[in-house]
Backbone as CSV, one residue per row, in Angstrom:
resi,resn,N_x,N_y,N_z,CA_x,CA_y,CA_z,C_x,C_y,C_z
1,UNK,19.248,-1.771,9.595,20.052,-1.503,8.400,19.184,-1.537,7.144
2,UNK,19.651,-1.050,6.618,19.317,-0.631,4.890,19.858,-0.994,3.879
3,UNK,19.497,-1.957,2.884,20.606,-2.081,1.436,19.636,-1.378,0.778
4,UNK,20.777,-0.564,0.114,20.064,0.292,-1.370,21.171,-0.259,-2.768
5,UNK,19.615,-0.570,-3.903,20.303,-0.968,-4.870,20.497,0.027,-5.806
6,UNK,21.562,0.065,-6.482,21.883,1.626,-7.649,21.650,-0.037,-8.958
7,UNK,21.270,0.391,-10.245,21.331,-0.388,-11.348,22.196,0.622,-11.965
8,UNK,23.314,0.093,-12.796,24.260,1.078,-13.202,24.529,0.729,-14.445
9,UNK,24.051,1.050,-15.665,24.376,1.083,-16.579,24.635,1.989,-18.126
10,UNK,26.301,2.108,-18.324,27.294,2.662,-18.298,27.292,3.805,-17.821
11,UNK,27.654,4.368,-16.716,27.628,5.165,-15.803,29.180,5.822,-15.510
12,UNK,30.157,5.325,-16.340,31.601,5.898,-16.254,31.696,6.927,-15.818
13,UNK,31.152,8.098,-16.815,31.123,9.540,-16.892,29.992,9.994,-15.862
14,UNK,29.177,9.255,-15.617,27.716,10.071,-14.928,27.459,10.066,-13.939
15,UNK,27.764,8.678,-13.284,27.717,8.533,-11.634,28.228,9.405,-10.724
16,UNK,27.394,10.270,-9.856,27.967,11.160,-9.126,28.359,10.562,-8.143
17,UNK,29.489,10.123,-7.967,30.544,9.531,-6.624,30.510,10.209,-5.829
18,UNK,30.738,11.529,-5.361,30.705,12.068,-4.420,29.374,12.360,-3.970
19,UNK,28.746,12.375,-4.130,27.555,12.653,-3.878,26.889,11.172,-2.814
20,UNK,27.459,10.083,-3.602,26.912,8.617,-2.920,28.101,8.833,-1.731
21,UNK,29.286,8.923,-1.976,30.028,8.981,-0.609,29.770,9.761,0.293
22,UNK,29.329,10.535,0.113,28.797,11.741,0.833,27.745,11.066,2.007
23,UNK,26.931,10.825,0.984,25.465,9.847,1.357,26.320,9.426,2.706
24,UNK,27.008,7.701,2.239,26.791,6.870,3.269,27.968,7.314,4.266
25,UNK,28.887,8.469,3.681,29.469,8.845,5.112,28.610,9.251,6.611
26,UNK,27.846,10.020,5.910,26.608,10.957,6.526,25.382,9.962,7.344
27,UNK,25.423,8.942,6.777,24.035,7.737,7.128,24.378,6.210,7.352
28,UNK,25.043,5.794,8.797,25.812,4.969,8.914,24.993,3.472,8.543
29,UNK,23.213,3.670,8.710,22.477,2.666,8.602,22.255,1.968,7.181
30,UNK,22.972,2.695,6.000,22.373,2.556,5.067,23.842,1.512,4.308
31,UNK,23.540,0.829,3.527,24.491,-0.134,2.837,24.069,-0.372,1.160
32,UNK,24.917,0.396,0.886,24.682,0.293,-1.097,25.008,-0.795,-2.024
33,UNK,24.634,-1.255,-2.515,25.162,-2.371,-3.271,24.868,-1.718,-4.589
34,UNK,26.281,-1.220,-6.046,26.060,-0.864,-7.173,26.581,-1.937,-8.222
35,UNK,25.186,-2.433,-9.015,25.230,-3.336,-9.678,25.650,-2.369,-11.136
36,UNK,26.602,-3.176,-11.794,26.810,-3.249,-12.970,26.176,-3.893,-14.494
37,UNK,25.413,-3.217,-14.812,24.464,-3.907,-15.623,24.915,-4.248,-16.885
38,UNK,26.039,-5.330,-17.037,26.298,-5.563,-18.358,26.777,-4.002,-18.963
39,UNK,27.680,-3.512,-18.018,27.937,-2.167,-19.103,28.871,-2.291,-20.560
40,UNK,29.033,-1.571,-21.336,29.650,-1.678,-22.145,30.883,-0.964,-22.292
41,UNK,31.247,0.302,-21.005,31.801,1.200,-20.669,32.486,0.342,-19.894
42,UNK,33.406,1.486,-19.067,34.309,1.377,-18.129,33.270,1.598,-16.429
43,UNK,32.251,1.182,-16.561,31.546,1.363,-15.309,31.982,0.793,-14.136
44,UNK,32.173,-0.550,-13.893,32.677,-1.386,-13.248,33.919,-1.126,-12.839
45,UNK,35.122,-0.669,-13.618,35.961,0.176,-13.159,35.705,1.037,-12.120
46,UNK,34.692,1.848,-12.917,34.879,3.458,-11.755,34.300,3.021,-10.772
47,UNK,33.081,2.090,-10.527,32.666,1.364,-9.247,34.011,1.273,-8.282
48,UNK,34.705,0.108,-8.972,35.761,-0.845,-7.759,36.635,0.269,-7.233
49,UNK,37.196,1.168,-8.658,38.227,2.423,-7.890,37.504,3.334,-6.425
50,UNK,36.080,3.245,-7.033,35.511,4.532,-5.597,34.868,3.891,-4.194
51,UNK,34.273,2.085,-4.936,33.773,1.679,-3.611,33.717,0.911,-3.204
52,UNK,35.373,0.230,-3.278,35.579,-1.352,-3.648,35.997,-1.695,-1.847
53,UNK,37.024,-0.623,-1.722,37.028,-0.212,-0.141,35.769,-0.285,1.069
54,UNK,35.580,0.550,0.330,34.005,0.866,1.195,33.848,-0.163,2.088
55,UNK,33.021,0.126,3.299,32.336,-1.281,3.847,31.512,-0.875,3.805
56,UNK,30.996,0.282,3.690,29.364,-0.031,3.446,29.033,0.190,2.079
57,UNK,29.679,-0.791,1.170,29.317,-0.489,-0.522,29.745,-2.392,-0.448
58,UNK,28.776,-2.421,-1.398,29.352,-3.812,-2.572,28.835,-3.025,-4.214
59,UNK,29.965,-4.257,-4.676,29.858,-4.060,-6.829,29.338,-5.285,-6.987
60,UNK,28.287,-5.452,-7.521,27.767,-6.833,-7.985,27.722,-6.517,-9.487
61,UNK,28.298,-7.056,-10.606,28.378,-7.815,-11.884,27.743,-8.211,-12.229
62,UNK,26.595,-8.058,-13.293,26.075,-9.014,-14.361,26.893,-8.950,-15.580
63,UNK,26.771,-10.151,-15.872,27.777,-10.761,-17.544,27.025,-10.072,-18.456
64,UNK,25.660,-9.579,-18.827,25.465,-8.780,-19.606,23.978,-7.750,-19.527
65,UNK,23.599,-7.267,-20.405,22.506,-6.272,-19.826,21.339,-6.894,-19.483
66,UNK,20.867,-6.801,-17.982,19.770,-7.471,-17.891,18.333,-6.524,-18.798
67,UNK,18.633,-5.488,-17.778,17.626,-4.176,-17.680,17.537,-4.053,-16.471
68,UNK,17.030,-2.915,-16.042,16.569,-2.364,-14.542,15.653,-3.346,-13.687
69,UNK,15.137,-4.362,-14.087,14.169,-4.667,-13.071,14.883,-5.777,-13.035
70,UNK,15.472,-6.528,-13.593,15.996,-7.534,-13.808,17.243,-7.814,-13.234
71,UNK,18.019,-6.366,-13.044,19.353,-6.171,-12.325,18.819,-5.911,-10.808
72,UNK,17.870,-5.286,-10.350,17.041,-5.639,-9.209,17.237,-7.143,-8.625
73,UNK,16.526,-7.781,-9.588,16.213,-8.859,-8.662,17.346,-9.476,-8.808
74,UNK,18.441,-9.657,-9.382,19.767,-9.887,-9.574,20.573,-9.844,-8.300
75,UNK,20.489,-8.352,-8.178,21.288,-8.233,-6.642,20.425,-8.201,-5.733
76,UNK,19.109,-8.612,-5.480,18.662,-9.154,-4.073,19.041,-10.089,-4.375
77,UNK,19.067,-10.870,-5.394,19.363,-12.528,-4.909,21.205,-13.059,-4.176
78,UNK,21.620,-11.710,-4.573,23.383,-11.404,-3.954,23.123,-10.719,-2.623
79,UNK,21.814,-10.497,-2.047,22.030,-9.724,-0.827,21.650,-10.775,0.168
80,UNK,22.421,-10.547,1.307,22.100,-11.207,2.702,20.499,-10.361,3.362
81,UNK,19.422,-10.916,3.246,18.733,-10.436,3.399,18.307,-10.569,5.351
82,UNK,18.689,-11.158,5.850,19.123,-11.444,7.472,20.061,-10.330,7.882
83,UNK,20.324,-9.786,6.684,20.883,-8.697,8.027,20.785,-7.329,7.557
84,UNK,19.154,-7.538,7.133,18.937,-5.930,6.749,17.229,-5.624,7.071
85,UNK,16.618,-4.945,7.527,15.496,-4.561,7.712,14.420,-4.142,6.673
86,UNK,14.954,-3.205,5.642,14.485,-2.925,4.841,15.417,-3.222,3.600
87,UNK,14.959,-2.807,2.167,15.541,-2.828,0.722,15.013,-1.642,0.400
88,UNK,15.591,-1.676,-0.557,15.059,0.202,-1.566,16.043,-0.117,-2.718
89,UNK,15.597,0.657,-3.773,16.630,1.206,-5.199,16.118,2.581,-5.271
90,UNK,17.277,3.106,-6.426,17.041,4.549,-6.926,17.770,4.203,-7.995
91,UNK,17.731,5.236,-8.920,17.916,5.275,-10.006,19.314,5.895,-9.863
92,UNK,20.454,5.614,-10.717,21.662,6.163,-10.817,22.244,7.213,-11.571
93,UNK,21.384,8.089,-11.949,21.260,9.059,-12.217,21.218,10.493,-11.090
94,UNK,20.317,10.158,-9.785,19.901,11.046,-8.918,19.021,11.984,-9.581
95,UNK,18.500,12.086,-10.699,17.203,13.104,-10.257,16.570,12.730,-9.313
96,UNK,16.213,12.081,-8.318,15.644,11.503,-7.270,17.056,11.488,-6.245
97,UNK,16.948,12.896,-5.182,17.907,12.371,-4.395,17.793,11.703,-3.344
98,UNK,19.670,11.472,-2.871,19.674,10.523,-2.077,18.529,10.609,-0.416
99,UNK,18.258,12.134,-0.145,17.494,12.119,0.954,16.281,11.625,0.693
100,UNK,15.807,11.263,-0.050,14.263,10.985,-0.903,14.863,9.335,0.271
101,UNK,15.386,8.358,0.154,15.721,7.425,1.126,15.416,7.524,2.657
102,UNK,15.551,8.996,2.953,15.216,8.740,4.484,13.899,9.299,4.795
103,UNK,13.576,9.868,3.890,11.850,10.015,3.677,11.013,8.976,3.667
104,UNK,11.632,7.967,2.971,10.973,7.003,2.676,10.921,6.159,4.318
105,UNK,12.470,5.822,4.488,12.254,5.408,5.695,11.773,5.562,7.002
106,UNK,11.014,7.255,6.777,10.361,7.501,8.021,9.256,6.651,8.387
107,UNK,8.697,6.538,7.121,7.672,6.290,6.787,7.203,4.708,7.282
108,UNK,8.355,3.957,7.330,8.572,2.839,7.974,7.989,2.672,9.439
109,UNK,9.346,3.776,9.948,9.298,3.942,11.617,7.851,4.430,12.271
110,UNK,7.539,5.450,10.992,6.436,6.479,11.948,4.919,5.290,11.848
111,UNK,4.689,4.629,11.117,3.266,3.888,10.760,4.043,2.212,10.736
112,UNK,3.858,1.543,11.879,4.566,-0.209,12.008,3.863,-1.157,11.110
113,UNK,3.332,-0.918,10.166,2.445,-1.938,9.244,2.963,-1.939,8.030
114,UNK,3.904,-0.712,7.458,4.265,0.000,6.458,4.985,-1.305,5.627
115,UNK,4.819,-1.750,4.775,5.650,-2.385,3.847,6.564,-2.239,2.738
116,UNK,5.693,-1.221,1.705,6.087,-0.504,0.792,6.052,0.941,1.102
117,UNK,7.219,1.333,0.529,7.409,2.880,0.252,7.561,3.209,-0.884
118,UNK,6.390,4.175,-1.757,6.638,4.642,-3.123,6.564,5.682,-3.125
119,UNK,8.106,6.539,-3.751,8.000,7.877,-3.879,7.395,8.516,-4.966
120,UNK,6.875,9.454,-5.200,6.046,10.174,-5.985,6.259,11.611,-6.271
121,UNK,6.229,12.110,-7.631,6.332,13.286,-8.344,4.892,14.117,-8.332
122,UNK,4.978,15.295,-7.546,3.957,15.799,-7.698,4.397,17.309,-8.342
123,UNK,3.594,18.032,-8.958,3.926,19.015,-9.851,5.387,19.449,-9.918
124,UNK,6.139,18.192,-9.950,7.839,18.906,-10.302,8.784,18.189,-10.970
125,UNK,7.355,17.746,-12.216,8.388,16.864,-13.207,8.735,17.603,-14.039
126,UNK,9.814,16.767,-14.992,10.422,17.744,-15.888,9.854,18.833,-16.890
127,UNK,9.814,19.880,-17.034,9.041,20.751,-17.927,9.605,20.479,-18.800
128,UNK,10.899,19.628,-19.145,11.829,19.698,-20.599,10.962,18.650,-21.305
129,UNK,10.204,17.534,-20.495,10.010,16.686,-21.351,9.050,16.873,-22.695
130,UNK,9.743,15.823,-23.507,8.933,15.856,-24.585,7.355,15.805,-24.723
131,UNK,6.275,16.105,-25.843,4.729,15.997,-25.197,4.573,14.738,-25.355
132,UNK,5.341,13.684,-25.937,5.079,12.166,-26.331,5.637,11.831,-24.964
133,UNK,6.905,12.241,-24.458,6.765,11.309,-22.757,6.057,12.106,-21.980
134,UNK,5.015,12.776,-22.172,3.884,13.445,-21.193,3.188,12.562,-21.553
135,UNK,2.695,12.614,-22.727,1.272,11.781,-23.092,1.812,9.986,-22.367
136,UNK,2.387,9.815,-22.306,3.110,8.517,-22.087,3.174,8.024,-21.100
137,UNK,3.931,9.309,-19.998,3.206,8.941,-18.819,1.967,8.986,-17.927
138,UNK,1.314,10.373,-18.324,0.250,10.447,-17.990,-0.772,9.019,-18.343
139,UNK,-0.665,8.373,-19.587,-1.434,7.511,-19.994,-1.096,5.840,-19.251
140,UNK,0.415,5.808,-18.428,0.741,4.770,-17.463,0.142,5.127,-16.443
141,UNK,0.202,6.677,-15.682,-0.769,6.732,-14.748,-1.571,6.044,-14.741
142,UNK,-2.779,6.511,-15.628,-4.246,6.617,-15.578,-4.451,4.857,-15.906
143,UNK,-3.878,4.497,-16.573,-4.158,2.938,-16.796,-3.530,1.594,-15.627
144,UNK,-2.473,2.286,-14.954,-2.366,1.681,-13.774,-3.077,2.222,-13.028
145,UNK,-3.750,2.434,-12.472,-4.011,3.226,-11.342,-5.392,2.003,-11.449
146,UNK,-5.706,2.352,-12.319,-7.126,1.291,-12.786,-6.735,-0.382,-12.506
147,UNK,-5.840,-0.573,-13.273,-5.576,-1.692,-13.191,-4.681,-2.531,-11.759
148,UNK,-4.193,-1.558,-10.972,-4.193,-2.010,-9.280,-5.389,-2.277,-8.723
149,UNK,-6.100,-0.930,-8.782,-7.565,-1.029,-8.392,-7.944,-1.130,-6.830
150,UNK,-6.730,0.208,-6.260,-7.207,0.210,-4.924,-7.688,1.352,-4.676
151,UNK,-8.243,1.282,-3.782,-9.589,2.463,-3.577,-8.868,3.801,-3.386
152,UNK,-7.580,4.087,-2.409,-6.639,5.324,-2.619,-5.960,4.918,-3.834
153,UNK,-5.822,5.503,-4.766,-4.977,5.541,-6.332,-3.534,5.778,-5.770
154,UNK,-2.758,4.811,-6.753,-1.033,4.566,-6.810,-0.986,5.965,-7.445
155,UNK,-0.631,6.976,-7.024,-0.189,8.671,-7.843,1.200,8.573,-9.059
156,UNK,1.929,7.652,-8.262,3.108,7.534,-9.671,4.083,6.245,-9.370
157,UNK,3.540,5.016,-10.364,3.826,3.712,-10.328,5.582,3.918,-10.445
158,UNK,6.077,4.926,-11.897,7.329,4.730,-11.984,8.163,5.681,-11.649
159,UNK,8.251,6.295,-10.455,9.624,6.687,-10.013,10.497,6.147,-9.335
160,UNK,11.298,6.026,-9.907,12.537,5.120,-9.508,13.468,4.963,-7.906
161,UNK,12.639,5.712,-7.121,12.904,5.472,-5.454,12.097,4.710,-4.626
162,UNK,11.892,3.395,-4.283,11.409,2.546,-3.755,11.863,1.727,-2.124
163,UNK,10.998,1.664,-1.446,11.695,0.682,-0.518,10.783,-0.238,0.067
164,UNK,11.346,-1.069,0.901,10.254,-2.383,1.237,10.588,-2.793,2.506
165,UNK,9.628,-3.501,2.937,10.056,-4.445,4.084,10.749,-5.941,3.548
166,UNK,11.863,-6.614,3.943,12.616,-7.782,3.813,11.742,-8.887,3.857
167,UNK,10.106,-8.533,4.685,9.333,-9.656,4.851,8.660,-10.011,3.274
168,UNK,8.699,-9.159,2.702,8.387,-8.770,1.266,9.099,-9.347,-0.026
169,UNK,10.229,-9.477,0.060,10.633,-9.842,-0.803,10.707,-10.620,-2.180
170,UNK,9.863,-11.682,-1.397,9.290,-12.823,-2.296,8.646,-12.398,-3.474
171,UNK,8.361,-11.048,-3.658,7.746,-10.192,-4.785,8.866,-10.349,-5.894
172,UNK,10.087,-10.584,-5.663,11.186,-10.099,-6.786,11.833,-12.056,-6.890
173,UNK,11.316,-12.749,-6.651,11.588,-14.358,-6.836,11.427,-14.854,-8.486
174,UNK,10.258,-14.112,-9.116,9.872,-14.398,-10.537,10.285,-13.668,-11.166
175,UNK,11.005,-13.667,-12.630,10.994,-12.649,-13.461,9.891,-11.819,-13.633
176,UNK,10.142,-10.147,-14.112,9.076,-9.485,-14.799,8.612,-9.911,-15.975
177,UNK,7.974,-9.573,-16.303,7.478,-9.516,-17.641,7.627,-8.994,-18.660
178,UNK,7.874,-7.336,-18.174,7.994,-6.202,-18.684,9.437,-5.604,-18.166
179,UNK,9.843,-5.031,-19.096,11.536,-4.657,-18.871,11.044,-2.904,-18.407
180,UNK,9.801,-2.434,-18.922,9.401,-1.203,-18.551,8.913,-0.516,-17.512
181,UNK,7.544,-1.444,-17.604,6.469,-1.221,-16.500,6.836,-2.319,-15.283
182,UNK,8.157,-3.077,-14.942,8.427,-3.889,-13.710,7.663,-3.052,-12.170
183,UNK,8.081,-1.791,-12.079,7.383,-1.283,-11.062,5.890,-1.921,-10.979
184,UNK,4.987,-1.407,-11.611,3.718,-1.852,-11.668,3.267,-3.488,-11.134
185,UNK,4.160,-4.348,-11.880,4.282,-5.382,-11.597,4.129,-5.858,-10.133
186,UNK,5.714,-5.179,-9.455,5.842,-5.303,-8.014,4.687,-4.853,-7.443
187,UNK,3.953,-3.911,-7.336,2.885,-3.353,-6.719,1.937,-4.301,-6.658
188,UNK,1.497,-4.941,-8.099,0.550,-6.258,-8.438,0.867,-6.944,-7.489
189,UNK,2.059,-7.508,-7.391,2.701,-8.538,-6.802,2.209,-8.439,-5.167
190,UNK,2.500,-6.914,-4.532,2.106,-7.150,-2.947,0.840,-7.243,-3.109
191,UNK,-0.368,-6.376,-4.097,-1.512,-6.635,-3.758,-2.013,-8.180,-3.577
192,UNK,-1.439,-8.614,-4.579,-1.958,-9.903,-4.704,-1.600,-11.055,-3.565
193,UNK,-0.541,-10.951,-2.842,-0.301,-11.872,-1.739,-0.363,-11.424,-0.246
194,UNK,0.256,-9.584,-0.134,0.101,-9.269,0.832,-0.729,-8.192,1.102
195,UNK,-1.430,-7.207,0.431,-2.318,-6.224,0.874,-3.060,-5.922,-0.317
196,UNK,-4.424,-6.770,-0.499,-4.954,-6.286,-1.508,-6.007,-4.694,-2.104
197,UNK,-5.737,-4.365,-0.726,-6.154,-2.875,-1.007,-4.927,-1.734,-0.466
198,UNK,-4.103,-2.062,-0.642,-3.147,-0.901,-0.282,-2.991,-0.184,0.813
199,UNK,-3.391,-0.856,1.967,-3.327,-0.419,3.372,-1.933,-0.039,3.557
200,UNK,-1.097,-0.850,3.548,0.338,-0.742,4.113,1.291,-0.349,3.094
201,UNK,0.997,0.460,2.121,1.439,0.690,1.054,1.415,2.796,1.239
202,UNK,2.893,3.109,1.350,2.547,4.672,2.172,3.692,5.526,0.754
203,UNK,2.865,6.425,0.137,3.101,7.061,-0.933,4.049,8.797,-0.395
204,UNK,5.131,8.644,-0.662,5.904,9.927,-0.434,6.235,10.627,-0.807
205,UNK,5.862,11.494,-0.897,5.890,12.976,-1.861,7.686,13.252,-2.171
206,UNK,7.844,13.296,-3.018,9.187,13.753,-3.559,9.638,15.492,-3.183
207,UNK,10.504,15.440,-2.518,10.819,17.422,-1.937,11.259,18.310,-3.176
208,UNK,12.270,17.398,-4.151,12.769,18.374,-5.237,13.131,16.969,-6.139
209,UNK,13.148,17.270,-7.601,14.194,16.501,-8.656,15.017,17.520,-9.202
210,UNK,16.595,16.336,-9.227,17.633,17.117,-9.663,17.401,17.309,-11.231
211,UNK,18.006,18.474,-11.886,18.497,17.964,-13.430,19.561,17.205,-13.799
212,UNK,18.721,16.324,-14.649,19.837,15.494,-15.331,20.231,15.820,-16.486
213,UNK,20.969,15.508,-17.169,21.117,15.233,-18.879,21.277,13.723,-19.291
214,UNK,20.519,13.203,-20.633,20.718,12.631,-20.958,19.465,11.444,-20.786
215,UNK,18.143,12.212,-19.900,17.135,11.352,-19.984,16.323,11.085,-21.450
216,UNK,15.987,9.591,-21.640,14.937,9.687,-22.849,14.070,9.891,-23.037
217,UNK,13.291,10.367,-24.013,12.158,10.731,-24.171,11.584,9.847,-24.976
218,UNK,10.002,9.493,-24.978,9.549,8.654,-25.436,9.386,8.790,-27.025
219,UNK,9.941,7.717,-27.859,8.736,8.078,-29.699,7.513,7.694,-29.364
220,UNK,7.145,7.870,-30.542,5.800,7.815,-30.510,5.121,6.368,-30.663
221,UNK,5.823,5.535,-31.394,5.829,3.847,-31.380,5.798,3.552,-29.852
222,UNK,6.624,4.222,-28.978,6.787,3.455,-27.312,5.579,3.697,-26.845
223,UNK,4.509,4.302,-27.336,3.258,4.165,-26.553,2.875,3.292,-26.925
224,UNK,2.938,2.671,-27.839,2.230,1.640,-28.588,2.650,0.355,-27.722
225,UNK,3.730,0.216,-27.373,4.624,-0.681,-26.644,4.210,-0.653,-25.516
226,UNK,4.045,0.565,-24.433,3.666,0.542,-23.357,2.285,-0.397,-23.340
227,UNK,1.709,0.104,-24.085,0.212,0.036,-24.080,0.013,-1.776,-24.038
228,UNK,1.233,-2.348,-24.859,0.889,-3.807,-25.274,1.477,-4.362,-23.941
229,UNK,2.400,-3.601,-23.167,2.598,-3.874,-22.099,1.984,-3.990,-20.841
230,UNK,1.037,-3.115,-21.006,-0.108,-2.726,-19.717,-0.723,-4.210,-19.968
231,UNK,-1.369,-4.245,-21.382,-2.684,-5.359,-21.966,-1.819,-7.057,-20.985
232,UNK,-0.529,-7.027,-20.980,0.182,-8.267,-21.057,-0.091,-8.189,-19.593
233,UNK,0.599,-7.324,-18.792,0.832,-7.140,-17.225,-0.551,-7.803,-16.593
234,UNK,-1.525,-7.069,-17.210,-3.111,-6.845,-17.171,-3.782,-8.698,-17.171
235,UNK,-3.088,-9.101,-17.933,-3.910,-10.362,-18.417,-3.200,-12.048,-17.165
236,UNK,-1.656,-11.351,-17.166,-0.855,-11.885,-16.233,-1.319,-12.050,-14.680
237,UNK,-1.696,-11.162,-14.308,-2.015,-10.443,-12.553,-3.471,-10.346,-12.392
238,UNK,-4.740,-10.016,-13.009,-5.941,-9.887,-12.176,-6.565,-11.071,-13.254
């Protein structure tokens, strides 16, 4: 079995419901848990109305906005981790779709050492984006990639489809640091206790991203931020 975490915040209008029902009609192994991140909307609502039923759904509640990495480790600490094999999140949006999950999980089955699964954008990111969230990310690339420092390069620290082995977990026990760069973090985190060169760490090419509306684009101050973020992550971990 599989828990996948959605972080949902205010998602009233946006959450494609059918699309997740669809999902776990279709994929009996997989078990969703959609956390409510302190919305300010009616999110939590449209949760309980579509998947309160469910048995293979839980709604987990936070009292107010953690952030994404933070609502992570939130609902692992609400998950029965004994009766699941692997973990994963995605982003609740779906530009990253739901099959991007069983990609990941091949990846498990086909190579038995596999711990982490990180999916990755290769020439099919957004052309809409702004040149400040190009420069922005390109410049998280290139400065993580360094600052892991394993001999195959992490290709893309933050896309928001992830999964793990349960033996793993212990990575999400401490707060982040960073409400941004948390991905990066986690990665730190296995190098540092369980694979310090990225052996068992298997990178999966993304097949398509959906369009969304309503993604942000970076100002020009958030590099500045990133950047003080990398320096912090940086000084924290090696």
């Amino acid at each position: 079995m599989i828990a996948v975490i959605v972080p949902c915040y205010n998602e009233e209008k946006r959450l494609k419901v059918s699309a997740f029902k669809e999902f776990i009609k279709a994929n009996g192994k997989y078990h969703f848990f959609f956390v409510d991140d302190g919305s300010t909307d009616e999110t939590y609502q449209m949760l309980y109305d579509n998947f309160y039923e469910d048995s293979r759904s839980n709604i987990i509640k936070a009292d107010f906005n953690l952030g994404k990495g933070e609502a992570i480790r939130f609902a692992i600490s609400k998950i029965p981790h004994q009766s699941f094999h692997y973990l994963a999140f995605i982003d609740a949006d779906l530009e990253i779709p739901l099959d991007q999950l069983i990609e990941l999980e091949k990846a498990f089955y086909s190579i038995p050492d596999t711990i982490a699964g990180l999916s990755i954008r290769i020439e099919i990111g957004n052309k809409k984006s702004s040149l400040v969230r190009r420069v922005g990310s390109s410049m998280i690339r290139k400065i993580s990639s360094k600052l892991i420092g394993f001999s195959v390069p992490i290709r893309d620290t933050q896309c928001g489809c992830k999964m793990f082995s349960v033996r793993i977990l212990d990575v999400f026990k401490e707060p982040f640091i960073s409400s941004w760069l948390f991905d990066i973090e986690i990665i730190l985190r296995i190098r540092n206790k369980y694979d310090k060169e990225g052996q068992s760490i298997r990178q999966i090419p993304l097949r398509k991203l959906n369009s969304v509306d309503g993604k942000i684009n970076y100002k020009a101050a958030a590099i500045l931020k990133l950047t003080q973020q990398l320096n912090k992550i940086r000084r924290c971990y090696n």
